[in-house]
Gaussian input, Z-matrix of N, CA and C with variables (Angstrom, degrees):
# hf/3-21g

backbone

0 1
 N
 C     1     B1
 C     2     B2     1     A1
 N     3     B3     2     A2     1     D1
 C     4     B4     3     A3     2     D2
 C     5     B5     4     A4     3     D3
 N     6     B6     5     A5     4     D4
 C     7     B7     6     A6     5     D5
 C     8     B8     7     A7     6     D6
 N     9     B9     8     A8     7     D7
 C    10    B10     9     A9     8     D8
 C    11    B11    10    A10     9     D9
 N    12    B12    11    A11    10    D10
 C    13    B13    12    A12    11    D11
 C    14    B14    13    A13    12    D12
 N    15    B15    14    A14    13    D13
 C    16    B16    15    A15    14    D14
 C    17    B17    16    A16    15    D15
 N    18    B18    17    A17    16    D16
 C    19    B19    18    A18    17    D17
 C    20    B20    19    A19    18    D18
 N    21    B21    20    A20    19    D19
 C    22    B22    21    A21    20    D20
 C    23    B23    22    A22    21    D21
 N    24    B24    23    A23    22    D22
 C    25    B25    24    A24    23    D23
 C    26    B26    25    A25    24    D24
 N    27    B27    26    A26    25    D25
 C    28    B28    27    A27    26    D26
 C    29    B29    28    A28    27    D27
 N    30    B30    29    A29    28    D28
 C    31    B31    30    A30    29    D29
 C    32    B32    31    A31    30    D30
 N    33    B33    32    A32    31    D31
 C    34    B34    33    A33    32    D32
 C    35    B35    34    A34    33    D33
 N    36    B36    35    A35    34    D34
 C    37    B37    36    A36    35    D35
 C    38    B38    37    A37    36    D36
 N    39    B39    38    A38    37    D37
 C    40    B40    39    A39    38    D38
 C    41    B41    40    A40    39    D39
 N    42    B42    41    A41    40    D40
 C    43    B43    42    A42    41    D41
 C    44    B44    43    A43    42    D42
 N    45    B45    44    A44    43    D43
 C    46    B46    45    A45    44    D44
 C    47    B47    46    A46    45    D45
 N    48    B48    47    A47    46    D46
 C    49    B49    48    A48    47    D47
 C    50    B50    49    A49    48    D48
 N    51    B51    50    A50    49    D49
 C    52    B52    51    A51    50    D50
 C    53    B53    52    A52    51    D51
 N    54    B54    53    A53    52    D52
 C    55    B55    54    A54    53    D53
 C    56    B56    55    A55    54    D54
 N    57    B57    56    A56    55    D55
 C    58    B58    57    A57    56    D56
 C    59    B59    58    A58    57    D57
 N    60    B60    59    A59    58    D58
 C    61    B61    60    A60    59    D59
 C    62    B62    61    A61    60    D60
 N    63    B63    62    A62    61    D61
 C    64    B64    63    A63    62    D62
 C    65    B65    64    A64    63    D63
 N    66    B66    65    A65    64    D64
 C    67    B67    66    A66    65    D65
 C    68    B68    67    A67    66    D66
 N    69    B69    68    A68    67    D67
 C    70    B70    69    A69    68    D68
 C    71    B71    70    A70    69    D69
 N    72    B72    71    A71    70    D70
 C    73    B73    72    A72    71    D71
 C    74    B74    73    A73    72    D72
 N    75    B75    74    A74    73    D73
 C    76    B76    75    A75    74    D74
 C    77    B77    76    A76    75    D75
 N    78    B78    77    A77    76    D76
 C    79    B79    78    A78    77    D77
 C    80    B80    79    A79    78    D78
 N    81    B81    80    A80    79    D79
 C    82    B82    81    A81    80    D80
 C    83    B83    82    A82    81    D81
 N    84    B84    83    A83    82    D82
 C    85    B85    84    A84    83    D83
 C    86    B86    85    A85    84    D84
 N    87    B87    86    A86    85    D85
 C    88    B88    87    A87    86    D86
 C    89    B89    88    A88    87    D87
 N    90    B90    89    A89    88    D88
 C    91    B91    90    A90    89    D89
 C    92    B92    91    A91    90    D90
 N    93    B93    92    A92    91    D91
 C    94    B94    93    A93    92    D92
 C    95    B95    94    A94    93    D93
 N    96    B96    95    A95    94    D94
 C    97    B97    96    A96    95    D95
 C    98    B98    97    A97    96    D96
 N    99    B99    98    A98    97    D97
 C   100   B100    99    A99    98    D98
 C   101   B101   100   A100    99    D99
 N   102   B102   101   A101   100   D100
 C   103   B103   102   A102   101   D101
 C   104   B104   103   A103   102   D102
 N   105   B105   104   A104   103   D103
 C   106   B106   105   A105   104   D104
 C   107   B107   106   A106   105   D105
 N   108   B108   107   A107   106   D106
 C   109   B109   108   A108   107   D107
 C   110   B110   109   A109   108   D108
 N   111   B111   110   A110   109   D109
 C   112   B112   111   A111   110   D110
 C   113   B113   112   A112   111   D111
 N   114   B114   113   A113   112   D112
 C   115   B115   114   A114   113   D113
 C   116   B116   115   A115   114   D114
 N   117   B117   116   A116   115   D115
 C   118   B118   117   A117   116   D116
 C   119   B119   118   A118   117   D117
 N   120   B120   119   A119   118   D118
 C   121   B121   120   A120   119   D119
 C   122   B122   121   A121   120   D120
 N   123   B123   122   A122   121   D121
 C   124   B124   123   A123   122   D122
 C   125   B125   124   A124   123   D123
 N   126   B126   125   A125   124   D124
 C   127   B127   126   A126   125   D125
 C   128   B128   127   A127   126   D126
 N   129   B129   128   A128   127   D127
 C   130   B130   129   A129   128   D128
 C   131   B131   130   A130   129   D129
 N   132   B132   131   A131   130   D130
 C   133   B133   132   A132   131   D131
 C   134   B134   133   A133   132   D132
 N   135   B135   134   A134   133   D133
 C   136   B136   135   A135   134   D134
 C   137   B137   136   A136   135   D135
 N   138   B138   137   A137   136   D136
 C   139   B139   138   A138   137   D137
 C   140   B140   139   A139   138   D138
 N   141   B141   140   A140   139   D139
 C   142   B142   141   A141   140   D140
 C   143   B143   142   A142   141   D141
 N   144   B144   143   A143   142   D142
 C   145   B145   144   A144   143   D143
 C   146   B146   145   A145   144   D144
 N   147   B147   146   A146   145   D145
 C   148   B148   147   A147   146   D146
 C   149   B149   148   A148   147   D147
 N   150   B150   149   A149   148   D148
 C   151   B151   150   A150   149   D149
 C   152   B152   151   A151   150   D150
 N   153   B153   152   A152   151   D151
 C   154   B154   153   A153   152   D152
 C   155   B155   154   A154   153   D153
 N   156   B156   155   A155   154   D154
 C   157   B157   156   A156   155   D155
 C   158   B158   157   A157   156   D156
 N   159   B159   158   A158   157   D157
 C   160   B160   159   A159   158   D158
 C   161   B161   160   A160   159   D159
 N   162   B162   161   A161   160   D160
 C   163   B163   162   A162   161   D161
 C   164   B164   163   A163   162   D162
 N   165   B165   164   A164   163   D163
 C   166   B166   165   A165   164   D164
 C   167   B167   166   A166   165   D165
 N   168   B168   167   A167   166   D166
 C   169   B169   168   A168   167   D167
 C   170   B170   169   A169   168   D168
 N   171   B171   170   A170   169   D169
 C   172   B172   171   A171   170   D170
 C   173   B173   172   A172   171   D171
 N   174   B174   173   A173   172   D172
 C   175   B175   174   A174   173   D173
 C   176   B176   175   A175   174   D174
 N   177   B177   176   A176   175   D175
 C   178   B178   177   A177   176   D176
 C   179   B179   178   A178   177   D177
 N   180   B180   179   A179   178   D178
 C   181   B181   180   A180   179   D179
 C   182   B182   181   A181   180   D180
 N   183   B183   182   A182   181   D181
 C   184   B184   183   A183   182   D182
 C   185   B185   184   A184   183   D183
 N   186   B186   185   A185   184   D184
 C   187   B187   186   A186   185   D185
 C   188   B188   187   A187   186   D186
 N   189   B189   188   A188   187   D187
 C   190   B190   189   A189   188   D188
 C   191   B191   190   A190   189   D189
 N   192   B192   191   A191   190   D190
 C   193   B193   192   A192   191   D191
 C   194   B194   193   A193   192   D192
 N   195   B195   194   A194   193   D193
 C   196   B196   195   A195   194   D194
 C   197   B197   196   A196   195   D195
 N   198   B198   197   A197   196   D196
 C   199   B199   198   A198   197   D197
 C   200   B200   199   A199   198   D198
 N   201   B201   200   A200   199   D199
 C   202   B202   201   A201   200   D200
 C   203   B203   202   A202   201   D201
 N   204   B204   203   A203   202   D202
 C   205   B205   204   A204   203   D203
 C   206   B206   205   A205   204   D204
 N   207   B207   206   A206   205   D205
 C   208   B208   207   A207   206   D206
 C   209   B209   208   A208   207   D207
 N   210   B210   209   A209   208   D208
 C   211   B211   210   A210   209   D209
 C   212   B212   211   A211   210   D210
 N   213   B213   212   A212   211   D211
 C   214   B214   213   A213   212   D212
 C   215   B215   214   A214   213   D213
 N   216   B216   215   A215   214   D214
 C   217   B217   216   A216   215   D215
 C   218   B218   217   A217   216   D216
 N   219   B219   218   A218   217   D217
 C   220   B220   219   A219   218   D218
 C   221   B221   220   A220   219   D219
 N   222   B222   221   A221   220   D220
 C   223   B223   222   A222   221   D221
 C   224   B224   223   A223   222   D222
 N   225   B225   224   A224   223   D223
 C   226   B226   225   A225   224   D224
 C   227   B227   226   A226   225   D225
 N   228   B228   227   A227   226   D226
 C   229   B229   228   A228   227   D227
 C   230   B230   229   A229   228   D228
 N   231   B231   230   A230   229   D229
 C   232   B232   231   A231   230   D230
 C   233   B233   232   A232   231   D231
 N   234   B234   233   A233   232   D232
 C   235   B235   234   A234   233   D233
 C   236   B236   235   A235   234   D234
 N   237   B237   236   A236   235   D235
 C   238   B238   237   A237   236   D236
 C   239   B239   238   A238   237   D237
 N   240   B240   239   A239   238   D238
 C   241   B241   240   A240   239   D239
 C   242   B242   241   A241   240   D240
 N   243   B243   242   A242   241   D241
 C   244   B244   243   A243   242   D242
 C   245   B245   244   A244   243   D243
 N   246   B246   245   A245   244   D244
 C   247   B247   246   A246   245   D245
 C   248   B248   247   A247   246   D246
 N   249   B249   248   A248   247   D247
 C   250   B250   249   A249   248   D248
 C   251   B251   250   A250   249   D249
 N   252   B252   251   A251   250   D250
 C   253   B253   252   A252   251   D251
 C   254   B254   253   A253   252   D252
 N   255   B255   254   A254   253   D253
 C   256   B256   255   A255   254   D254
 C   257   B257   256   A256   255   D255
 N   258   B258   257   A257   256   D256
 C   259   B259   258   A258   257   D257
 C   260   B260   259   A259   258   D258
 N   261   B261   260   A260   259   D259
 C   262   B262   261   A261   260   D260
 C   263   B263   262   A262   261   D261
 N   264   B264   263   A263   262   D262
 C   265   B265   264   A264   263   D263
 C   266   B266   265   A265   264   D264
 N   267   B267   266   A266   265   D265
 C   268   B268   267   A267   266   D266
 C   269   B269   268   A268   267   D267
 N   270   B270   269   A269   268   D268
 C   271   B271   270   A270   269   D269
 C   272   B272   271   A271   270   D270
 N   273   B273   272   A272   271   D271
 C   274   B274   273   A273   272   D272
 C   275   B275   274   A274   273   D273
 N   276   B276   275   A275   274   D274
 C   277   B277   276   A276   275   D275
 C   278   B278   277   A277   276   D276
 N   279   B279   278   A278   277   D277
 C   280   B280   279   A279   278   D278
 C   281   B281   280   A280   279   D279
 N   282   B282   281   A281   280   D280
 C   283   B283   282   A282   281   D281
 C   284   B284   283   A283   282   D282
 N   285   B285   284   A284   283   D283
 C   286   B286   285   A285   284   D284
 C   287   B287   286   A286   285   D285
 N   288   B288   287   A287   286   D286
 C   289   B289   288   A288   287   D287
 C   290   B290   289   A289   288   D288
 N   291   B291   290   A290   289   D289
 C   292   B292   291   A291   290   D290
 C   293   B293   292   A292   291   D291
 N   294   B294   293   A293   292   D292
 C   295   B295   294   A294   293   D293
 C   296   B296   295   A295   294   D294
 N   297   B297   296   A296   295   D295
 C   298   B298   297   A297   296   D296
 C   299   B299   298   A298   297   D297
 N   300   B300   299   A299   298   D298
 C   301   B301   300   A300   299   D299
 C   302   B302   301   A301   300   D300
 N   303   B303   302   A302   301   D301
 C   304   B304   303   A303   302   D302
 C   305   B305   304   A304   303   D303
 N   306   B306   305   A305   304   D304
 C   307   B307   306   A306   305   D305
 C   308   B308   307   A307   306   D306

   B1=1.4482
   B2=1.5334
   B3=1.1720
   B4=1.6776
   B5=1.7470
   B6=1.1754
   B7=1.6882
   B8=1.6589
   B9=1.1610
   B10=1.7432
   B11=1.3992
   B12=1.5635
   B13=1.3381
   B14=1.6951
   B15=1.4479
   B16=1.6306
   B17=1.8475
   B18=1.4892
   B19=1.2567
   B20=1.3534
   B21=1.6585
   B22=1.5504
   B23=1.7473
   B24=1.4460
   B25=1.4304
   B26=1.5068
   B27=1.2282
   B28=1.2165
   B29=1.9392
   B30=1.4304
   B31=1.7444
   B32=1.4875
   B33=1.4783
   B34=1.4935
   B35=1.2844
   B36=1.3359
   B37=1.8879
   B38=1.7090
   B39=1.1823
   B40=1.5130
   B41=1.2981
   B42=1.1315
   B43=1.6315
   B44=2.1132
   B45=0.8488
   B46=1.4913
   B47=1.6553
   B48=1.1390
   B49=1.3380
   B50=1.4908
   B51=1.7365
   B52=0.8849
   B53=1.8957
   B54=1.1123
   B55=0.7672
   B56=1.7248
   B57=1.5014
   B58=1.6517
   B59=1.7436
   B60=1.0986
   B61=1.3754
   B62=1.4044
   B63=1.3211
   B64=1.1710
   B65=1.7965
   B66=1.8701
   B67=1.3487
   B68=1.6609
   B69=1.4304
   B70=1.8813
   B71=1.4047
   B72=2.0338
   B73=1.7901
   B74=1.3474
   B75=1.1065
   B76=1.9199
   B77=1.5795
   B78=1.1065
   B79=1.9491
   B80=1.6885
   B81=1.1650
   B82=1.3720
   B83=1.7705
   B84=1.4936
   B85=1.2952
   B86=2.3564
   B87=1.8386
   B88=1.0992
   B89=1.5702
   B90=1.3185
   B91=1.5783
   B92=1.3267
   B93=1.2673
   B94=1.5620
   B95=1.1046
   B96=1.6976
   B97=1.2437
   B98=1.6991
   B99=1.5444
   B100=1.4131
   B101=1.8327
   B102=1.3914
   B103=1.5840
   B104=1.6289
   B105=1.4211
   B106=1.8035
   B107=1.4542
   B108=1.4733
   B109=1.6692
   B110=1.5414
   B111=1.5117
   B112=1.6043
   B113=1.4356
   B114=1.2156
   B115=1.5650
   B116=1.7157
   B117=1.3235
   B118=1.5799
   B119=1.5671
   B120=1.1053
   B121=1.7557
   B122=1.5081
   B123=1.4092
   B124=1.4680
   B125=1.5739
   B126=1.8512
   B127=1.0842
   B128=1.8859
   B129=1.1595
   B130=1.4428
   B131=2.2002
   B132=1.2047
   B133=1.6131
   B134=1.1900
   B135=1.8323
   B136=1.5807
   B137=0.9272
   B138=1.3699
   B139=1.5319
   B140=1.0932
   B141=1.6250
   B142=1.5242
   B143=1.5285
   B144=1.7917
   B145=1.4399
   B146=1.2836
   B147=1.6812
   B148=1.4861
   B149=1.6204
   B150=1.5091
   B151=1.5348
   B152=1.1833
   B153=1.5688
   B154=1.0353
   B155=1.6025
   B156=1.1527
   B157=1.5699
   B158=1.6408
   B159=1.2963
   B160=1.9201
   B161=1.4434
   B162=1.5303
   B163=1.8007
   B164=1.0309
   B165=1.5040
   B166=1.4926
   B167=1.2396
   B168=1.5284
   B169=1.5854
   B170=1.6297
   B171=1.6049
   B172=1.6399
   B173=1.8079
   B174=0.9657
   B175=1.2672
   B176=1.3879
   B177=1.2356
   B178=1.0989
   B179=1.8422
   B180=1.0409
   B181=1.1072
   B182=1.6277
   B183=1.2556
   B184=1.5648
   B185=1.4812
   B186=1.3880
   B187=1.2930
   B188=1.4879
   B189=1.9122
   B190=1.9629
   B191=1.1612
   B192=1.9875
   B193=0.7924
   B194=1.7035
   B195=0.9595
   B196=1.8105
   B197=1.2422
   B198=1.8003
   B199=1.1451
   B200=1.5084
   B201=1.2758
   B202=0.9767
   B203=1.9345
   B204=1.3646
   B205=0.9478
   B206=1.9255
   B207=1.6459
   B208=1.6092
   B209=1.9121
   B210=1.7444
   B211=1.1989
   B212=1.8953
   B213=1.0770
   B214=1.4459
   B215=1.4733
   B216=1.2319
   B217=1.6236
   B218=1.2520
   B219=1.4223
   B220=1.8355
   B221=1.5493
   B222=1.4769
   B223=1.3878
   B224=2.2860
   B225=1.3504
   B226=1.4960
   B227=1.6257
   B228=1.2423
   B229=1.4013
   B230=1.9654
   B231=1.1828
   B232=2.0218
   B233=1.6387
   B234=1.1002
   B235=1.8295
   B236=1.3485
   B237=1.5431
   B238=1.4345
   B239=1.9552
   B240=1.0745
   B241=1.4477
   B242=1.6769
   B243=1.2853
   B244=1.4870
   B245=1.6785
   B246=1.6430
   B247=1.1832
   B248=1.9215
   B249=1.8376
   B250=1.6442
   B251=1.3350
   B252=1.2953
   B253=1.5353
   B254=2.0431
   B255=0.9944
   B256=1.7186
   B257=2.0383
   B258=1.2085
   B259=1.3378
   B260=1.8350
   B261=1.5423
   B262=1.6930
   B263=1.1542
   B264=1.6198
   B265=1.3581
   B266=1.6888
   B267=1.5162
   B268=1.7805
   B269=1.3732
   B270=1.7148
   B271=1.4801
   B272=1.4301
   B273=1.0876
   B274=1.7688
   B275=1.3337
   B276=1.7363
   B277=2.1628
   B278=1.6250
   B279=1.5494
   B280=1.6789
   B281=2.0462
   B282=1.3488
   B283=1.8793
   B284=1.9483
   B285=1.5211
   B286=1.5110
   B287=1.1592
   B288=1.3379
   B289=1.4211
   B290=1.9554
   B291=1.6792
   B292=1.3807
   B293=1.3641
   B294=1.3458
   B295=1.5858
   B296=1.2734
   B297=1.7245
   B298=1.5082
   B299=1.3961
   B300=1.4051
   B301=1.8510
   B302=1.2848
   B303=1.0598
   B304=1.7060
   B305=1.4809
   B306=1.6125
   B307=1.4410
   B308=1.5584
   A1=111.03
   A2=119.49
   A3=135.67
   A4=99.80
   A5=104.67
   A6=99.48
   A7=109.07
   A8=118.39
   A9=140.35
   A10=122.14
   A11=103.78
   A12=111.35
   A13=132.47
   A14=91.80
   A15=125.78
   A16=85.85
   A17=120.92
   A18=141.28
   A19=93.60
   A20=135.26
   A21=148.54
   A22=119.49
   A23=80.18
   A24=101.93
   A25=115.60
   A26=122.97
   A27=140.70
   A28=110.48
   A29=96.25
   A30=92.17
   A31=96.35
   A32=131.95
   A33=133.94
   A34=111.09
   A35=128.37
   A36=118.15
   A37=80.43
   A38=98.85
   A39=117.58
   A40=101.96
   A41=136.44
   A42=120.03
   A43=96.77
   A44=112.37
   A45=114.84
   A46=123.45
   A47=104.11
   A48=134.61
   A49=118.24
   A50=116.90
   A51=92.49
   A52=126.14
   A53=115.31
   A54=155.90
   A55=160.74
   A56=117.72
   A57=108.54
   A58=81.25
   A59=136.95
   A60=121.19
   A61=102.95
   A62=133.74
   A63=143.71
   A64=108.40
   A65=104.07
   A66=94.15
   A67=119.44
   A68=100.31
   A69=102.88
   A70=106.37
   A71=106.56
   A72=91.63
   A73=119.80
   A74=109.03
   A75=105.32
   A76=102.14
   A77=105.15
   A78=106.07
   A79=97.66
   A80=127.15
   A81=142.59
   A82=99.93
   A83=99.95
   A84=105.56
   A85=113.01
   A86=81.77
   A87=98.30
   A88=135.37
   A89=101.74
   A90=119.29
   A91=119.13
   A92=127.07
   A93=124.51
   A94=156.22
   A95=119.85
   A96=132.91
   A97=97.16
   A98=114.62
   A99=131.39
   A100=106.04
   A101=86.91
   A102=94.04
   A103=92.47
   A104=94.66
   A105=112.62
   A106=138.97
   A107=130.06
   A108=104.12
   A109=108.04
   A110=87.46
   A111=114.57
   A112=119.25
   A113=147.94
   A114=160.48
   A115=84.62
   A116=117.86
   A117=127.26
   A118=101.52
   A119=109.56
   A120=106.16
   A121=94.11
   A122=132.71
   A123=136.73
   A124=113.31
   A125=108.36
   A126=102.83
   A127=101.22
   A128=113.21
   A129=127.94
   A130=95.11
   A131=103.66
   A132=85.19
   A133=90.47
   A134=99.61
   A135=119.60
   A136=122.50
   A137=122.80
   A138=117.67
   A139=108.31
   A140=102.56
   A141=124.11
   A142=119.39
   A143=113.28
   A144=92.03
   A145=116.32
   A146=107.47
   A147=113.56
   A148=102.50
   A149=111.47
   A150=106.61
   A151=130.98
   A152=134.96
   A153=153.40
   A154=130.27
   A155=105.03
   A156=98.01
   A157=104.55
   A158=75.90
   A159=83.52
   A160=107.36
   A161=90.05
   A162=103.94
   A163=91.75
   A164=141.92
   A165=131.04
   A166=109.98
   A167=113.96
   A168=113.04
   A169=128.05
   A170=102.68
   A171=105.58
   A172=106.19
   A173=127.62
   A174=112.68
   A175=147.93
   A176=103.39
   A177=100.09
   A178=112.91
   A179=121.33
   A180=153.65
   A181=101.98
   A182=103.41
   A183=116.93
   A184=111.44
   A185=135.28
   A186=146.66
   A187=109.41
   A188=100.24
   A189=89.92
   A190=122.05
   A191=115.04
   A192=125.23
   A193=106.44
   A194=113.77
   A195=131.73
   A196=95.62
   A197=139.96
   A198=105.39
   A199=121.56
   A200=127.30
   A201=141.81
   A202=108.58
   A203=111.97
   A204=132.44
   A205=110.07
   A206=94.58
   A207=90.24
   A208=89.66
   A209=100.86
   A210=109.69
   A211=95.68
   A212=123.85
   A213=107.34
   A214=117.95
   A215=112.09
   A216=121.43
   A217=110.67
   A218=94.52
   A219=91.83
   A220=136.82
   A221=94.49
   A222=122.89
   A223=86.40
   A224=93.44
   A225=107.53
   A226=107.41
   A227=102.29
   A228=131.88
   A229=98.74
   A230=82.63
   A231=105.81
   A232=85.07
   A233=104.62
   A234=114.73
   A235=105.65
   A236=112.52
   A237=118.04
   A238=100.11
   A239=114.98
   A240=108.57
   A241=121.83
   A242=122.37
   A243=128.76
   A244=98.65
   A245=123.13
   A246=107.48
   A247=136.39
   A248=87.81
   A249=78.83
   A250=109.99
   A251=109.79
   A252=125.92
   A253=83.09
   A254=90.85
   A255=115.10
   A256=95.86
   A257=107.17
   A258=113.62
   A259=105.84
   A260=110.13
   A261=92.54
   A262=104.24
   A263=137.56
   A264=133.56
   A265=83.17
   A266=98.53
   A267=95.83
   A268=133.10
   A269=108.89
   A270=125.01
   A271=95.95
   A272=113.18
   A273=126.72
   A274=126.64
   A275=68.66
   A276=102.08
   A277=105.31
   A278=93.02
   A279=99.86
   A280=112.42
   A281=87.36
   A282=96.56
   A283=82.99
   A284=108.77
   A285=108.08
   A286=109.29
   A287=122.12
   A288=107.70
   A289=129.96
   A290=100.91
   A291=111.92
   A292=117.39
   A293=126.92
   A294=154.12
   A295=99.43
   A296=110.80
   A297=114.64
   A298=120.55
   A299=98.89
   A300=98.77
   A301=89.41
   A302=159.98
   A303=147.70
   A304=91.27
   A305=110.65
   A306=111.77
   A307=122.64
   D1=-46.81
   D2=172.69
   D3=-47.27
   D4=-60.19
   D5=-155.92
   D6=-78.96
   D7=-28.01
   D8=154.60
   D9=-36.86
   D10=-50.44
   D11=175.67
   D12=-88.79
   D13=-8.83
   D14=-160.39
   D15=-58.36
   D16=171.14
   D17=174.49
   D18=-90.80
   D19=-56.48
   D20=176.54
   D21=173.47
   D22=149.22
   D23=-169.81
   D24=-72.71
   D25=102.92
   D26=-175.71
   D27=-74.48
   D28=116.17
   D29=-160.98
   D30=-128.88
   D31=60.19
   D32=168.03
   D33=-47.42
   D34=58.72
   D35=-172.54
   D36=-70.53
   D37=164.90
   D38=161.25
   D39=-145.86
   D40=48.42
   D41=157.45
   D42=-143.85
   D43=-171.42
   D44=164.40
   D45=-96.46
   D46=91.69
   D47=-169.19
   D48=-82.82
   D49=113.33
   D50=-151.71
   D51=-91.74
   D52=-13.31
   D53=143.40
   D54=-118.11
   D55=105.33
   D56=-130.98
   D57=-92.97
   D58=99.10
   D59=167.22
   D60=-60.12
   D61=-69.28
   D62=-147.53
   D63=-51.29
   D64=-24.94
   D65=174.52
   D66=-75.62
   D67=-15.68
   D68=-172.23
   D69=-80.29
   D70=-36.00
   D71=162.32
   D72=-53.39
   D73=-52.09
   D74=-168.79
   D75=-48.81
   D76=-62.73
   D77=-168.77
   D78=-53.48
   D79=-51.88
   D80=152.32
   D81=9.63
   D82=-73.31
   D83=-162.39
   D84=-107.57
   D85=18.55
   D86=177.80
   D87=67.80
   D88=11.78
   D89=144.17
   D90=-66.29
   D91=119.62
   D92=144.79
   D93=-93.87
   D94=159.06
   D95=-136.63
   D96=-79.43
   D97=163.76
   D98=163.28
   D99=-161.85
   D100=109.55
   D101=-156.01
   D102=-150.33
   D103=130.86
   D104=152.55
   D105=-19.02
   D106=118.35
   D107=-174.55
   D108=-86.93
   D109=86.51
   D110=-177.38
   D111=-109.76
   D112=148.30
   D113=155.85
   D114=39.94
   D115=-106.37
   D116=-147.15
   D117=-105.86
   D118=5.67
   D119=-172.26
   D120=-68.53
   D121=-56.94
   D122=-168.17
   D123=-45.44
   D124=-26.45
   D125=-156.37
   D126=-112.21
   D127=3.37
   D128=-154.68
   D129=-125.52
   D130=-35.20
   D131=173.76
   D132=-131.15
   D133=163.93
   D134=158.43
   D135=-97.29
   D136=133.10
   D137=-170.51
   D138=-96.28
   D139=135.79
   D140=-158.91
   D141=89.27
   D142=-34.03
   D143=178.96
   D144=-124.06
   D145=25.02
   D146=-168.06
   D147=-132.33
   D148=3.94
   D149=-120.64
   D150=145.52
   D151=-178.14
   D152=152.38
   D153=-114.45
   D154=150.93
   D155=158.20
   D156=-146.79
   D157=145.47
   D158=-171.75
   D159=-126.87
   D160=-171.98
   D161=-168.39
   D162=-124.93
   D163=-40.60
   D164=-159.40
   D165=-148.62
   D166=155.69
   D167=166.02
   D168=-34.35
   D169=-46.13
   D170=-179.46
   D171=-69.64
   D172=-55.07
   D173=149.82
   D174=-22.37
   D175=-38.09
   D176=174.59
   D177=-79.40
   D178=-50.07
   D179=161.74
   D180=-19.74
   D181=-63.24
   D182=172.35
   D183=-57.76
   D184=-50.46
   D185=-176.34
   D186=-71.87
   D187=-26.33
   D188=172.57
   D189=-56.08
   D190=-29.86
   D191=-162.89
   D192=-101.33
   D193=23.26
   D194=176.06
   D195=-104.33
   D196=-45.68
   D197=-132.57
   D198=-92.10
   D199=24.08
   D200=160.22
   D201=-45.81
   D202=-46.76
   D203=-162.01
   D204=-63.16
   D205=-14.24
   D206=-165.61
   D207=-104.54
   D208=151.06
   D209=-159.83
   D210=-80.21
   D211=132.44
   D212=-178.43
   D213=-78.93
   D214=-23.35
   D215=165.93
   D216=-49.14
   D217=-50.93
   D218=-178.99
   D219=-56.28
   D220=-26.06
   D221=-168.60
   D222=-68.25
   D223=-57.71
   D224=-169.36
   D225=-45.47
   D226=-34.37
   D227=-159.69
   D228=-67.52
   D229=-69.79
   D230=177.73
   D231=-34.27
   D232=-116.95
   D233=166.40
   D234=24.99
   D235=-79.28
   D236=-151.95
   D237=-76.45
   D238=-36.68
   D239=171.40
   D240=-90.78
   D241=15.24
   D242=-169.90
   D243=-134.09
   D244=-66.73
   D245=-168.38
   D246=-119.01
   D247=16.12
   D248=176.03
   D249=-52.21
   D250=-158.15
   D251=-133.59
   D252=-110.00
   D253=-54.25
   D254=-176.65
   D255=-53.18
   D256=-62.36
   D257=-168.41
   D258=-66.25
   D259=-34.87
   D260=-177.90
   D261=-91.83
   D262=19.46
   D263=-161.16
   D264=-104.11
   D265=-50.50
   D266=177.77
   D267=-52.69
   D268=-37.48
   D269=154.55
   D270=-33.75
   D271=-100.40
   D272=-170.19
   D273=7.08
   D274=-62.26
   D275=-172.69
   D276=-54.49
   D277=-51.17
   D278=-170.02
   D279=-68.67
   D280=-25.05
   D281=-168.31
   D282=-60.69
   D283=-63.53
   D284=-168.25
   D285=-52.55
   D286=-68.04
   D287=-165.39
   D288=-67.75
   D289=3.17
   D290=156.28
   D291=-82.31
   D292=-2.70
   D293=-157.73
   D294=-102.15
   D295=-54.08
   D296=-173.73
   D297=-85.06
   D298=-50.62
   D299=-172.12
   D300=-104.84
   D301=-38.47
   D302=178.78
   D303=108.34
   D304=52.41
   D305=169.96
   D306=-86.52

């Protein structure tokens, strides 16, 4: 209920992270991200339509006050065509079996 209702999920990683679950819940429930170009942030939101990604504190700061601007459906949207469970299992499938037969 907290992260659903939130304005956006504020994700300062500072190390290389390898995976941000916590950003796919938030978009999940259609809050968006404002996060560091850190480990998986680059690869987990779009900037501008998922979110942000920033370089610095004043930036960010500036973009808190953007995020009105990002569609929250969309955010839901990203999620539902990028990371259910079903959809990265298919990633996988396809990464291996381009691995095995050079499909």
């Amino acid at each position: 209920m907290f992260l659903g209702n939130a304005s956006a999920l504020l994700f300062p990683v500072n190390w290389p992270e390898p995976f941000g679950l916590v950003m796919i819940e938030a978009m999940a429930c259609g809050t968006p991200v404002i996060g560091w170009r850190n480990g998986s942030v680059p690869e987990i939101v779009v900037d501008g339509q998922t979110g942000y990604i920033i370089h610095s504190v004043n930036e960010g700061v500036k973009k808190i006050m953007d995020i009105d601007r990002i569609d929250r459906k969309e955010c839901r949207k990203h999620v539902l065509n990028h990371f259910t469970a079903r959809k990265m299992a298919q990633s996988y499938l396809s990464i291996y079996n381009n691995l095995l037969y050079g499909e």
